[in-house]
KEMIMAR-146459 format. One record per residue (C-alpha): x, y, z. Coordinates in steps of 0.02 Angstrom, whole numbers, padded with zeros to 5 digits, always signed. Example, Ala and Ser with C-alpha at 12.3 -4.5 7.8 and 13.67 -1.06 7.14 Angstrom:
# residues 2
+00615-00225+00390 +00684-00053+00357 
//
This chain:
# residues 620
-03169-00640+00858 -03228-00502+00735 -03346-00427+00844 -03198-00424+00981 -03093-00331+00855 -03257-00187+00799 -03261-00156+00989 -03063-00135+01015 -03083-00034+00874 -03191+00098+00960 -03081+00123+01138 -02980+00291+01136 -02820+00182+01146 -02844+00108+00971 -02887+00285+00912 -02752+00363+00972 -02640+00242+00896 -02745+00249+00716 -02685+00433+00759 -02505+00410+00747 -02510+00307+00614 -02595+00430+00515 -02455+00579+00608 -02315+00472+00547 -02361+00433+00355 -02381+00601+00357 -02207+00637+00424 -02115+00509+00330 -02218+00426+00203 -02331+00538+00104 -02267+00677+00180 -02163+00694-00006 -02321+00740-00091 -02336+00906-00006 -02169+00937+00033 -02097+00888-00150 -01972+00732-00178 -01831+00714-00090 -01713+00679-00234 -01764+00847-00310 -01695+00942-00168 -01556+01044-00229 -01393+01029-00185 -01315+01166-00258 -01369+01327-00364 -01234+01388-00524 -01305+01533-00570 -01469+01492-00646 -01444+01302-00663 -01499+01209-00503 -01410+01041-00456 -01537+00916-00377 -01476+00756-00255 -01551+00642-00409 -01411+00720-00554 -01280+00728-00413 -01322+00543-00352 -01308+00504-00539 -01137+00571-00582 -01082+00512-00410 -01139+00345-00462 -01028+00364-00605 -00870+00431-00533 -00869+00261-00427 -00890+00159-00590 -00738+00219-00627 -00648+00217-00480 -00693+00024-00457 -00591-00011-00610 -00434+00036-00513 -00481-00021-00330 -00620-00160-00363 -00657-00180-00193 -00720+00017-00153 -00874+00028-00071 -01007+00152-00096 -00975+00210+00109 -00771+00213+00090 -00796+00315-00065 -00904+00447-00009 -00793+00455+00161 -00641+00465+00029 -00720+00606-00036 -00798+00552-00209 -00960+00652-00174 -00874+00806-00166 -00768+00756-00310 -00937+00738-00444 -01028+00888-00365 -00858+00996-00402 -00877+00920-00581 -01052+00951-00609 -01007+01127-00543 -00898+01167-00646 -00983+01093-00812 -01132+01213-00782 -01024+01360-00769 -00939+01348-00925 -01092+01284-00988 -01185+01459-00946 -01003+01531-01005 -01058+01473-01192 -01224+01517-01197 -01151+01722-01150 -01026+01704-01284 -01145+01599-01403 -01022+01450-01434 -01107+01301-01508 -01070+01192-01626 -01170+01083-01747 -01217+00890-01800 -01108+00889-01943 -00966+00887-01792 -01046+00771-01682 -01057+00656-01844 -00880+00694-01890 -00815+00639-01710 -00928+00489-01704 -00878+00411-01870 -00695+00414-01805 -00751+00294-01665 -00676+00123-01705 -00793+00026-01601 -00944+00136-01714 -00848+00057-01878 -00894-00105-01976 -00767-00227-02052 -00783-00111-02224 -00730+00041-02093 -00890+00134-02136 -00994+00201-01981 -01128+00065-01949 -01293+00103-01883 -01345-00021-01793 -01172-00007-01690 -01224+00159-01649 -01408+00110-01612 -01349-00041-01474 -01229+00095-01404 -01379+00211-01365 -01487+00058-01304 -01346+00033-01172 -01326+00206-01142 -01505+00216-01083 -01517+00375-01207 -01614+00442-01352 -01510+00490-01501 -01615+00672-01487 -01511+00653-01278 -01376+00593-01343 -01344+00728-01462 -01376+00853-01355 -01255+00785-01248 -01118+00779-01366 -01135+00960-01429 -01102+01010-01266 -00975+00918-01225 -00905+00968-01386 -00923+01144-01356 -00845+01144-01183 -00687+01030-01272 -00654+01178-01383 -00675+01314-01256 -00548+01236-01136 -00435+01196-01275 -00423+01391-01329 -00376+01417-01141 -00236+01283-01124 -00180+01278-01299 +00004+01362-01366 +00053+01369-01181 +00217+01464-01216 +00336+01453-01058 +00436+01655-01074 +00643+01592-01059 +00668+01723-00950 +00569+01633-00823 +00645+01468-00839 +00817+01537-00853 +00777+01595-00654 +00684+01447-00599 +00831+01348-00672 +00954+01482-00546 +00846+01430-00397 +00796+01252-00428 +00972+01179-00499 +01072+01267-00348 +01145+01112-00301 +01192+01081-00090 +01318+00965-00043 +01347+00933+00120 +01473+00877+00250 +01389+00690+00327 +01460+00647+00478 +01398+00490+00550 +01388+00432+00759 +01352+00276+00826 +01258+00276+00972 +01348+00130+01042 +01515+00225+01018 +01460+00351+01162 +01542+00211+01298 +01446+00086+01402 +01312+00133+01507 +01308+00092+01679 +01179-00039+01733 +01001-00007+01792 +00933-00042+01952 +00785-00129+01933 +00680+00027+01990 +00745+00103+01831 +00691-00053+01713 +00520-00051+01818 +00489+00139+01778 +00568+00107+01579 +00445-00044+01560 +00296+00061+01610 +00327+00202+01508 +00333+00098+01367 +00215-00026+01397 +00152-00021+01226 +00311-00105+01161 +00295-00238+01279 +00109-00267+01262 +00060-00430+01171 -00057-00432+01016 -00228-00501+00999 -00205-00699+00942 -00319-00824+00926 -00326-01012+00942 -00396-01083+00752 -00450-01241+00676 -00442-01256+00488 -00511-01392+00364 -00404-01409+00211 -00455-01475+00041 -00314-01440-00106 -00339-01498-00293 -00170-01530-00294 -00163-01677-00163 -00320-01746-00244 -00218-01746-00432 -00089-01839-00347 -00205-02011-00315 -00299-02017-00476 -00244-02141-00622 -00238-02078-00796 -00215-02216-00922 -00112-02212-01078 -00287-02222-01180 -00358-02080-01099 -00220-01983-01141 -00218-02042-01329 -00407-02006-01326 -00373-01800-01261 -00230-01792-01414 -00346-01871-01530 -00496-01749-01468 -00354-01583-01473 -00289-01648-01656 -00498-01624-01696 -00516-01471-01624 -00376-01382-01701 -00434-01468-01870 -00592-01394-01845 -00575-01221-01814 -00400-01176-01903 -00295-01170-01732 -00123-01226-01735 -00010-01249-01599 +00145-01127-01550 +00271-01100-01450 +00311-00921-01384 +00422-00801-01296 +00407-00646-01223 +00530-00509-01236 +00532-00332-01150 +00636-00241-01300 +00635-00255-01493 +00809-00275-01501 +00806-00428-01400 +00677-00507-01492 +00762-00466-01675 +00914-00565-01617 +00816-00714-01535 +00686-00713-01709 +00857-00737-01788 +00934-00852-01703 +00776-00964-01712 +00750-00968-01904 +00951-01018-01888 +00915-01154-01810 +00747-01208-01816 +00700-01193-01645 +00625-01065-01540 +00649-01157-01361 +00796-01198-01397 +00857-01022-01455 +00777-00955-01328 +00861-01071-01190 +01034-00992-01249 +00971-00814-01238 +00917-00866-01030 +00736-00853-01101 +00586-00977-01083 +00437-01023-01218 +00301-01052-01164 +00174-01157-01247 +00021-01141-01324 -00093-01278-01409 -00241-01182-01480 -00173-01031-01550 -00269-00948-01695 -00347-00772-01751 -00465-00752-01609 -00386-00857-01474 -00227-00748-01454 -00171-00585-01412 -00239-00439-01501 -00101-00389-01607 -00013-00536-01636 -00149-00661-01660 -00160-00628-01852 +00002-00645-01865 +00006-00806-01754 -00136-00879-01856 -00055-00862-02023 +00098-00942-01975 +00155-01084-02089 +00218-01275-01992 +00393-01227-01881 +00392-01030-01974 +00465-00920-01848 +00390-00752-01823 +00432-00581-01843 +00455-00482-01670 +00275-00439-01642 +00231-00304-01515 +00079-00309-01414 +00067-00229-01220 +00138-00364-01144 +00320-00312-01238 +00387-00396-01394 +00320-00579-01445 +00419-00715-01557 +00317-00878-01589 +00366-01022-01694 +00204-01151-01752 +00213-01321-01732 +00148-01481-01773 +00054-01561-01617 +00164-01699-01566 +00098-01837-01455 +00267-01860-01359 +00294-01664-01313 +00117-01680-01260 +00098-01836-01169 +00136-01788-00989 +00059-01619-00989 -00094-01704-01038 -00094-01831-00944 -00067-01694-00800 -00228-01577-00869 -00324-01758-00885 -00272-01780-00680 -00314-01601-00646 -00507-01595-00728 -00524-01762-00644 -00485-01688-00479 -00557-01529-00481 -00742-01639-00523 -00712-01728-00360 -00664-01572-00270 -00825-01500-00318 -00897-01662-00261 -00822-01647-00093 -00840-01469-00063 -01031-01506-00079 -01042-01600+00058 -00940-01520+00147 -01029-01378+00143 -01216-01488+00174 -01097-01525+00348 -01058-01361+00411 -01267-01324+00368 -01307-01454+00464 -01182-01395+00622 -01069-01526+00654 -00898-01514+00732 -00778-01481+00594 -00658-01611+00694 -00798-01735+00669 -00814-01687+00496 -00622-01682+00433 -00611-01871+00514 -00786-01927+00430 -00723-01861+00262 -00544-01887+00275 -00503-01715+00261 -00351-01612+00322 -00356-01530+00490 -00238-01397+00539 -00232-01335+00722 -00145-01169+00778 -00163-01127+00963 -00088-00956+00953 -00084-00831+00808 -00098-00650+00790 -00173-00560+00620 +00010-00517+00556 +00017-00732+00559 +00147-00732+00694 +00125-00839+00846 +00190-00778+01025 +00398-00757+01029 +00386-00700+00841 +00402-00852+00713 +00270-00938+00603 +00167-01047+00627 +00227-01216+00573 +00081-01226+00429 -00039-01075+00385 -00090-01107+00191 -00162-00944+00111 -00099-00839+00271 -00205-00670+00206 -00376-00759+00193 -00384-00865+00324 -00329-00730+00466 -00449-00619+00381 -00577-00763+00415 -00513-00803+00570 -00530-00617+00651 -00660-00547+00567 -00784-00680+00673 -00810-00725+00866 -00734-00853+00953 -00845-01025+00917 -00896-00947+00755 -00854-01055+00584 -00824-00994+00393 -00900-01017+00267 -00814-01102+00136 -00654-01019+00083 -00603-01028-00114 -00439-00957-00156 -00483-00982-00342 -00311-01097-00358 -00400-01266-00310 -00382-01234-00120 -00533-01262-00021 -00522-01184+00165 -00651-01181+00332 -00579-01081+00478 -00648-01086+00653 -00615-00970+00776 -00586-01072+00929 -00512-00961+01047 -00499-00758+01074 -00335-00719+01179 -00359-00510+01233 -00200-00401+01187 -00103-00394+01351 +00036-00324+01424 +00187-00473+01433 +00237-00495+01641 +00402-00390+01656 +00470-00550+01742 +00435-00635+01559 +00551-00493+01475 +00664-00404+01598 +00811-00457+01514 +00752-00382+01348 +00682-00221+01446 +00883-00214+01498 +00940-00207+01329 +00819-00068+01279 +00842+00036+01420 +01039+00028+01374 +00999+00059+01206 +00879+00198+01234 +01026+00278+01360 +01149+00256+01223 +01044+00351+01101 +01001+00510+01227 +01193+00544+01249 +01227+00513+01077 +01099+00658+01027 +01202+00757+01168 +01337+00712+01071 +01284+00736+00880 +01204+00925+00938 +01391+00979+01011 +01467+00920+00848 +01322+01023+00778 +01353+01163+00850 +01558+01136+00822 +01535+01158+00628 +01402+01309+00627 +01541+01396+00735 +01676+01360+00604 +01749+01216+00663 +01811+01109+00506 +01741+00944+00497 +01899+00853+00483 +01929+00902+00635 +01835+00742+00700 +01909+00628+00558 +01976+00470+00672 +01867+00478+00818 +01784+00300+00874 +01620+00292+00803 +01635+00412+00673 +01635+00428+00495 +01638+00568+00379 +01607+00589+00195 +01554+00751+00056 +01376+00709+00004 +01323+00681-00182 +01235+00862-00238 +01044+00889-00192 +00953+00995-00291 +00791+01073-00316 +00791+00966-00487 +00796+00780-00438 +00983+00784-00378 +00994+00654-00199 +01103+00551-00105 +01049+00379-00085 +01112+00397+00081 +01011+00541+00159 +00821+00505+00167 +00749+00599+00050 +00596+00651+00165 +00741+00756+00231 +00743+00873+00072 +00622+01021+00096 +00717+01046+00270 +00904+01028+00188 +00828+01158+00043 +00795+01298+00166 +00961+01260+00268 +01059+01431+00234 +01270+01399+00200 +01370+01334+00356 +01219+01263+00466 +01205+01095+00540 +01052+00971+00591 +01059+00798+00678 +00946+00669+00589 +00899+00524+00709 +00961+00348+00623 +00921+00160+00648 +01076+00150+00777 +01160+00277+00730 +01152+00489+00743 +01198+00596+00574 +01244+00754+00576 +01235+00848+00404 +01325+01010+00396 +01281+01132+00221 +01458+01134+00175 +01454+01221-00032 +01323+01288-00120 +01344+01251-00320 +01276+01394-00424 +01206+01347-00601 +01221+01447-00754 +01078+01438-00878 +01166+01431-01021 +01254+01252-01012 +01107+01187-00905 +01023+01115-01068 +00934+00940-00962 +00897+01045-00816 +00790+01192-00909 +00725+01067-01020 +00647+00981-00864 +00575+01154-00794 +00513+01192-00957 +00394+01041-00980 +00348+01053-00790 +00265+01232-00823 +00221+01175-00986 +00096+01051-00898 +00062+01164-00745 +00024+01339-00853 -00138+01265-00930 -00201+01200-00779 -00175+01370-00696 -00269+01443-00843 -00413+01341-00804 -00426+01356-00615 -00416+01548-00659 -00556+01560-00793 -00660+01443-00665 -00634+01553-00538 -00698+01706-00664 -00847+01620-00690 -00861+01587-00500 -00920+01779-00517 -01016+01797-00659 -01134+01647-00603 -01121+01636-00408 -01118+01471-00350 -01212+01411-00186 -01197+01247-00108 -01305+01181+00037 -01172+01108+00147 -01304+01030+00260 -01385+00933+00121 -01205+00888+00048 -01145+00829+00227 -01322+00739+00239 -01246+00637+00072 -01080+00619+00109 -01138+00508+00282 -01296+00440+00204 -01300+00428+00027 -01443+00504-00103 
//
């Protein structure tokens, strides 16, 4: 065999693959060590400071940290399509200009500040309030920096804070200004509304079928039938489990006994607490409960609830409130306590078998059946590895079965309705067509003690319903859609009626329509709930007398500019008060994006929009 290899070895065709081999490494593999690595590539040049792939990969890396915390589920792809790359190399941009900015005007600032700032960190304090060391050292350690990095990092930081605030601070808004923005903005428009119903235009004669034919195929997408498919689910809920299990008066006596310990042990007590969304509300029901002695029961009157809570105590609470909860005395009512969840009263209390009985007796039912869930879900999972028909397995284990032969992702099977029984609706049509017909789940957990396996049994193509199926509801539309074209006819004469002068009560009493005087719109925040408010840049251009027809559900309105309210400055106290903070917030940022764009010149900035595209698709 060996000597077979040495002489396949020496033909040309082995060589000439050796060479290609040896072509290619050099291409893509060690290619690097002559060309340089590929994560030191820059991206973009500010002046004398480069920006490599590696930093902007980094801060990019970052930026989606943070963005994760609002929408968990962002991936890295959606992110950079959403524009996140572009986002962190506009930061890093701009952090090296102003950076260069304070080496040319010599801004730094020293330790002694950097110390000063991180002493006032609480999570840098000990119990005593002093700064503590070791804090600080674990906080580096995490960081993955050096404190020599670290404060390097802050003094620049630092140094850029106090540059920016110079710009943006003592924004002072001149009156004169928002005396006229106040004149343009608070003009309020109120206009003349006349409303048409479409139906009110008179009945339409009725269509051959040549007509419905042609209406049907012009709209075939409203008469085209969605995507469904035929599924089979497996069911396995907690719930129904709990309902079969015995719990014995001694097992329940045992959990009180083992709660009563527990509380013993570690200081807890056991409360009873409601939530309020205002102080005042909670002063009055604090009141009423140290009246009478009890919090549920004050509470009950007031249309509140309290909620219990057996192991209360200084670390097992809300911060906030639990020190306050925890030094609560046997049936003391609280003070209002605030916390972000709004304004918290809490009375402590005894543990008391009979309160307790039930709901631990229903906890004792629950732990009981979410072991033999686990149990089950075990091997039902071993099943599905092993491939067997999930009818099969839902009769060998006694499990639910669900079957839907028709249902679309929106969960609506063909003519519209529900399905008689779709249990967690979102995940299982998520499972159901995000796989091929045939195709089985895995295991779906809906983290409330429902257990879910969704087969795909069937794939029925979108398709355009028969026009035999539907020509009676093709009739209505095509009368409806008839209705609507001569009531646009209609609405544009009416139109046209006011802009020449016509007054508007002139078609006061006419079938079909009604008339009103809109509520004033303004520049400012002024609407009608009535008139879409996507409708407001085009009614704040409309010039004194003119008319436009706004397409309704039904229904065509005209809206004619009937007064123009001019406001005077001086008694418009809410209205320049609103301008004013509105500049207030925009004039700094305007500062900013001006000195930015000053620096743009003193430090020219040059991005390689190849490379950047190349990372936007790709990634670092």
């Amino acid at each position: 065999m060996l000597q077979s290899m040495r002489q396949l070895a020496q033909t040309w065709v082995v060589k000439g693959l050796m060479m290609f081999l040896v072509l290619s490494f050099g291409i893509w593999g060690i290619g690097d060590m002559f060309r340089g690595n590929p994560l030191e590539r820059t991206v973009a040049s500010v002046g004398s400071i480069d920006i490599d792939v590696q930093a902007l990969d980094h801060e990019f890396e970052q930026s989606l940290a943070e963005a994760r915390q609002s929408l968990p589920d962002l991936t890295d792809q959606q992110a950079r399509q959403l524009g996140l790359m572009d986002k962190a190399l506009n930061a890093m941009v701009e952090r090296a200009l102003i950076d260069q900015d304070l080496t040319r005007l010599g801004v730094t600032v020293g330790d002694r500040t950097v110390l000063d700032e991180m002493a006032a960190l609480p999570q840098l304090r000990d119990k005593d309030g002093g700064f503590n060391k070791d804090l600080f050292r674990a906080m580096l350690y995490k960081s993955g920096l050096s404190e020599k990095e670290f404060f390097a990092t802050e003094r620049q930081r630092l140094a850029r804070q106090q540059l920016v605030g110079a710009l943006t601070g003592n924004a002072q808004v001149p009156q004169t200004m928002v005396d006229w923005l106040d004149r343009a903005r608070g003009q309020q428009r109120i206009f003349d509304v006349v409303t048409l119903k479409n139906a009110s235009v008179g009945a339409v004669a009725p269509p051959s079928d040549k007509d419905l034919q042609t209406f049907y195929q012009q709209n075939i997408g409203t008469y085209t039938a969605p995507e469904y498919r035929a599924i089979t689910m497996v069911r396995l809920a907690t719930a129904d489990l709990a309902k079969s299990i015995t719990v014995t008066d001694a097992d329940v006596k045992r959990a009180f006994a083992k709660r009563q310990a527990v509380q013993e042990e570690t200081g807890q007590r056991s409360i009873v607490q409601v939530v309020v969304p205002d102080e005042a509300k909670a002063k009055a029901l604090a009141t009423a409960a140290r009246k009478s002695g009890n919090l549920p029961e004050a509470a009950r009157k007031m249309g509140l609830t309290a909620v219990p809570f057996d192991m209360a105590g200084a670390k097992a609470a809300i911060p906030g409130v639990a020190k306050a909860v925890a030094a609560l005395k046997e049936n003391e009512v609280s003070a209002p306590l605030h916390s972000n969840f709004g304004w918290h009263v809490a009375q402590a209390r005894a543990l008391d078998f009979d309160s307790m009985k039930e709901r631990l007796r229903e906890e004792l039912k629950r732990d009981k059946a979410i072991d033999q869930a686990t149990t089950i879900v075990n091997k039902l999972d071993d099943q599905l590895a092993a491939g067997h028909d999930l009818d099969d397995i839902a009769e060998g284990m006694g499990l639910r079965l669900i079957k839907i032969p028709a249902v679309d992702a929106k969960g609506k099977v063909p003519g519209g309705g529900a399905p008689p029984e779709l249990p967690d609706a979102a995940q299982v049509l998520k499972a159901a067509f995000g796989q091929d017909a045939g195709q089985t789940s895995p295991i779906l957990d809906d983290h409330n003690g429902n257990y879910t396996v969704v087969q795909t049994d069937k794939v029925i193509p979108s398709a355009p319903i028969p026009f035999d199926q539907i020509k009676a509801r093709v009739a209505t539309d095509w009368q409806a859609a008839q209705q609507t074209t001569r009531a646009k006819a209609e609405a544009g004469k009416i139109a046209d009626a006011l802009q020449a002068g016509k007054p508007v009560l002139a078609f006061a009493g006419q079938s079909g329509i009604a008339i009103r005087l809109s509520q004033p719109i303004s520049m400012l925040g002024d609407d009608d709930p009535g008139i879409p408010q996507v409708l407001a840049p085009q009614l704040l251009k409309m010039k004194k007398g003119a008319a436009v027809v706004v397409p309704m559900d039904g229904r065509q309105m005209i809206l004619h500019l009937a007064k123009l309210v001019d406001v005077d400055p001086a008694t418009d106290a809410a209205g320049k008060s609103k301008i004013s903070e509105d500049l207030a917030n925009k004039i700094p940022n305007d500062r900013i994006a001006e000195y930015l764009e000053y620096l743009r010149i003193l430090f020219p900035v040059s991005i390689d929009r190849s490379r950047l595209a190349n990372l936007r698709q790709q990634g670092g």
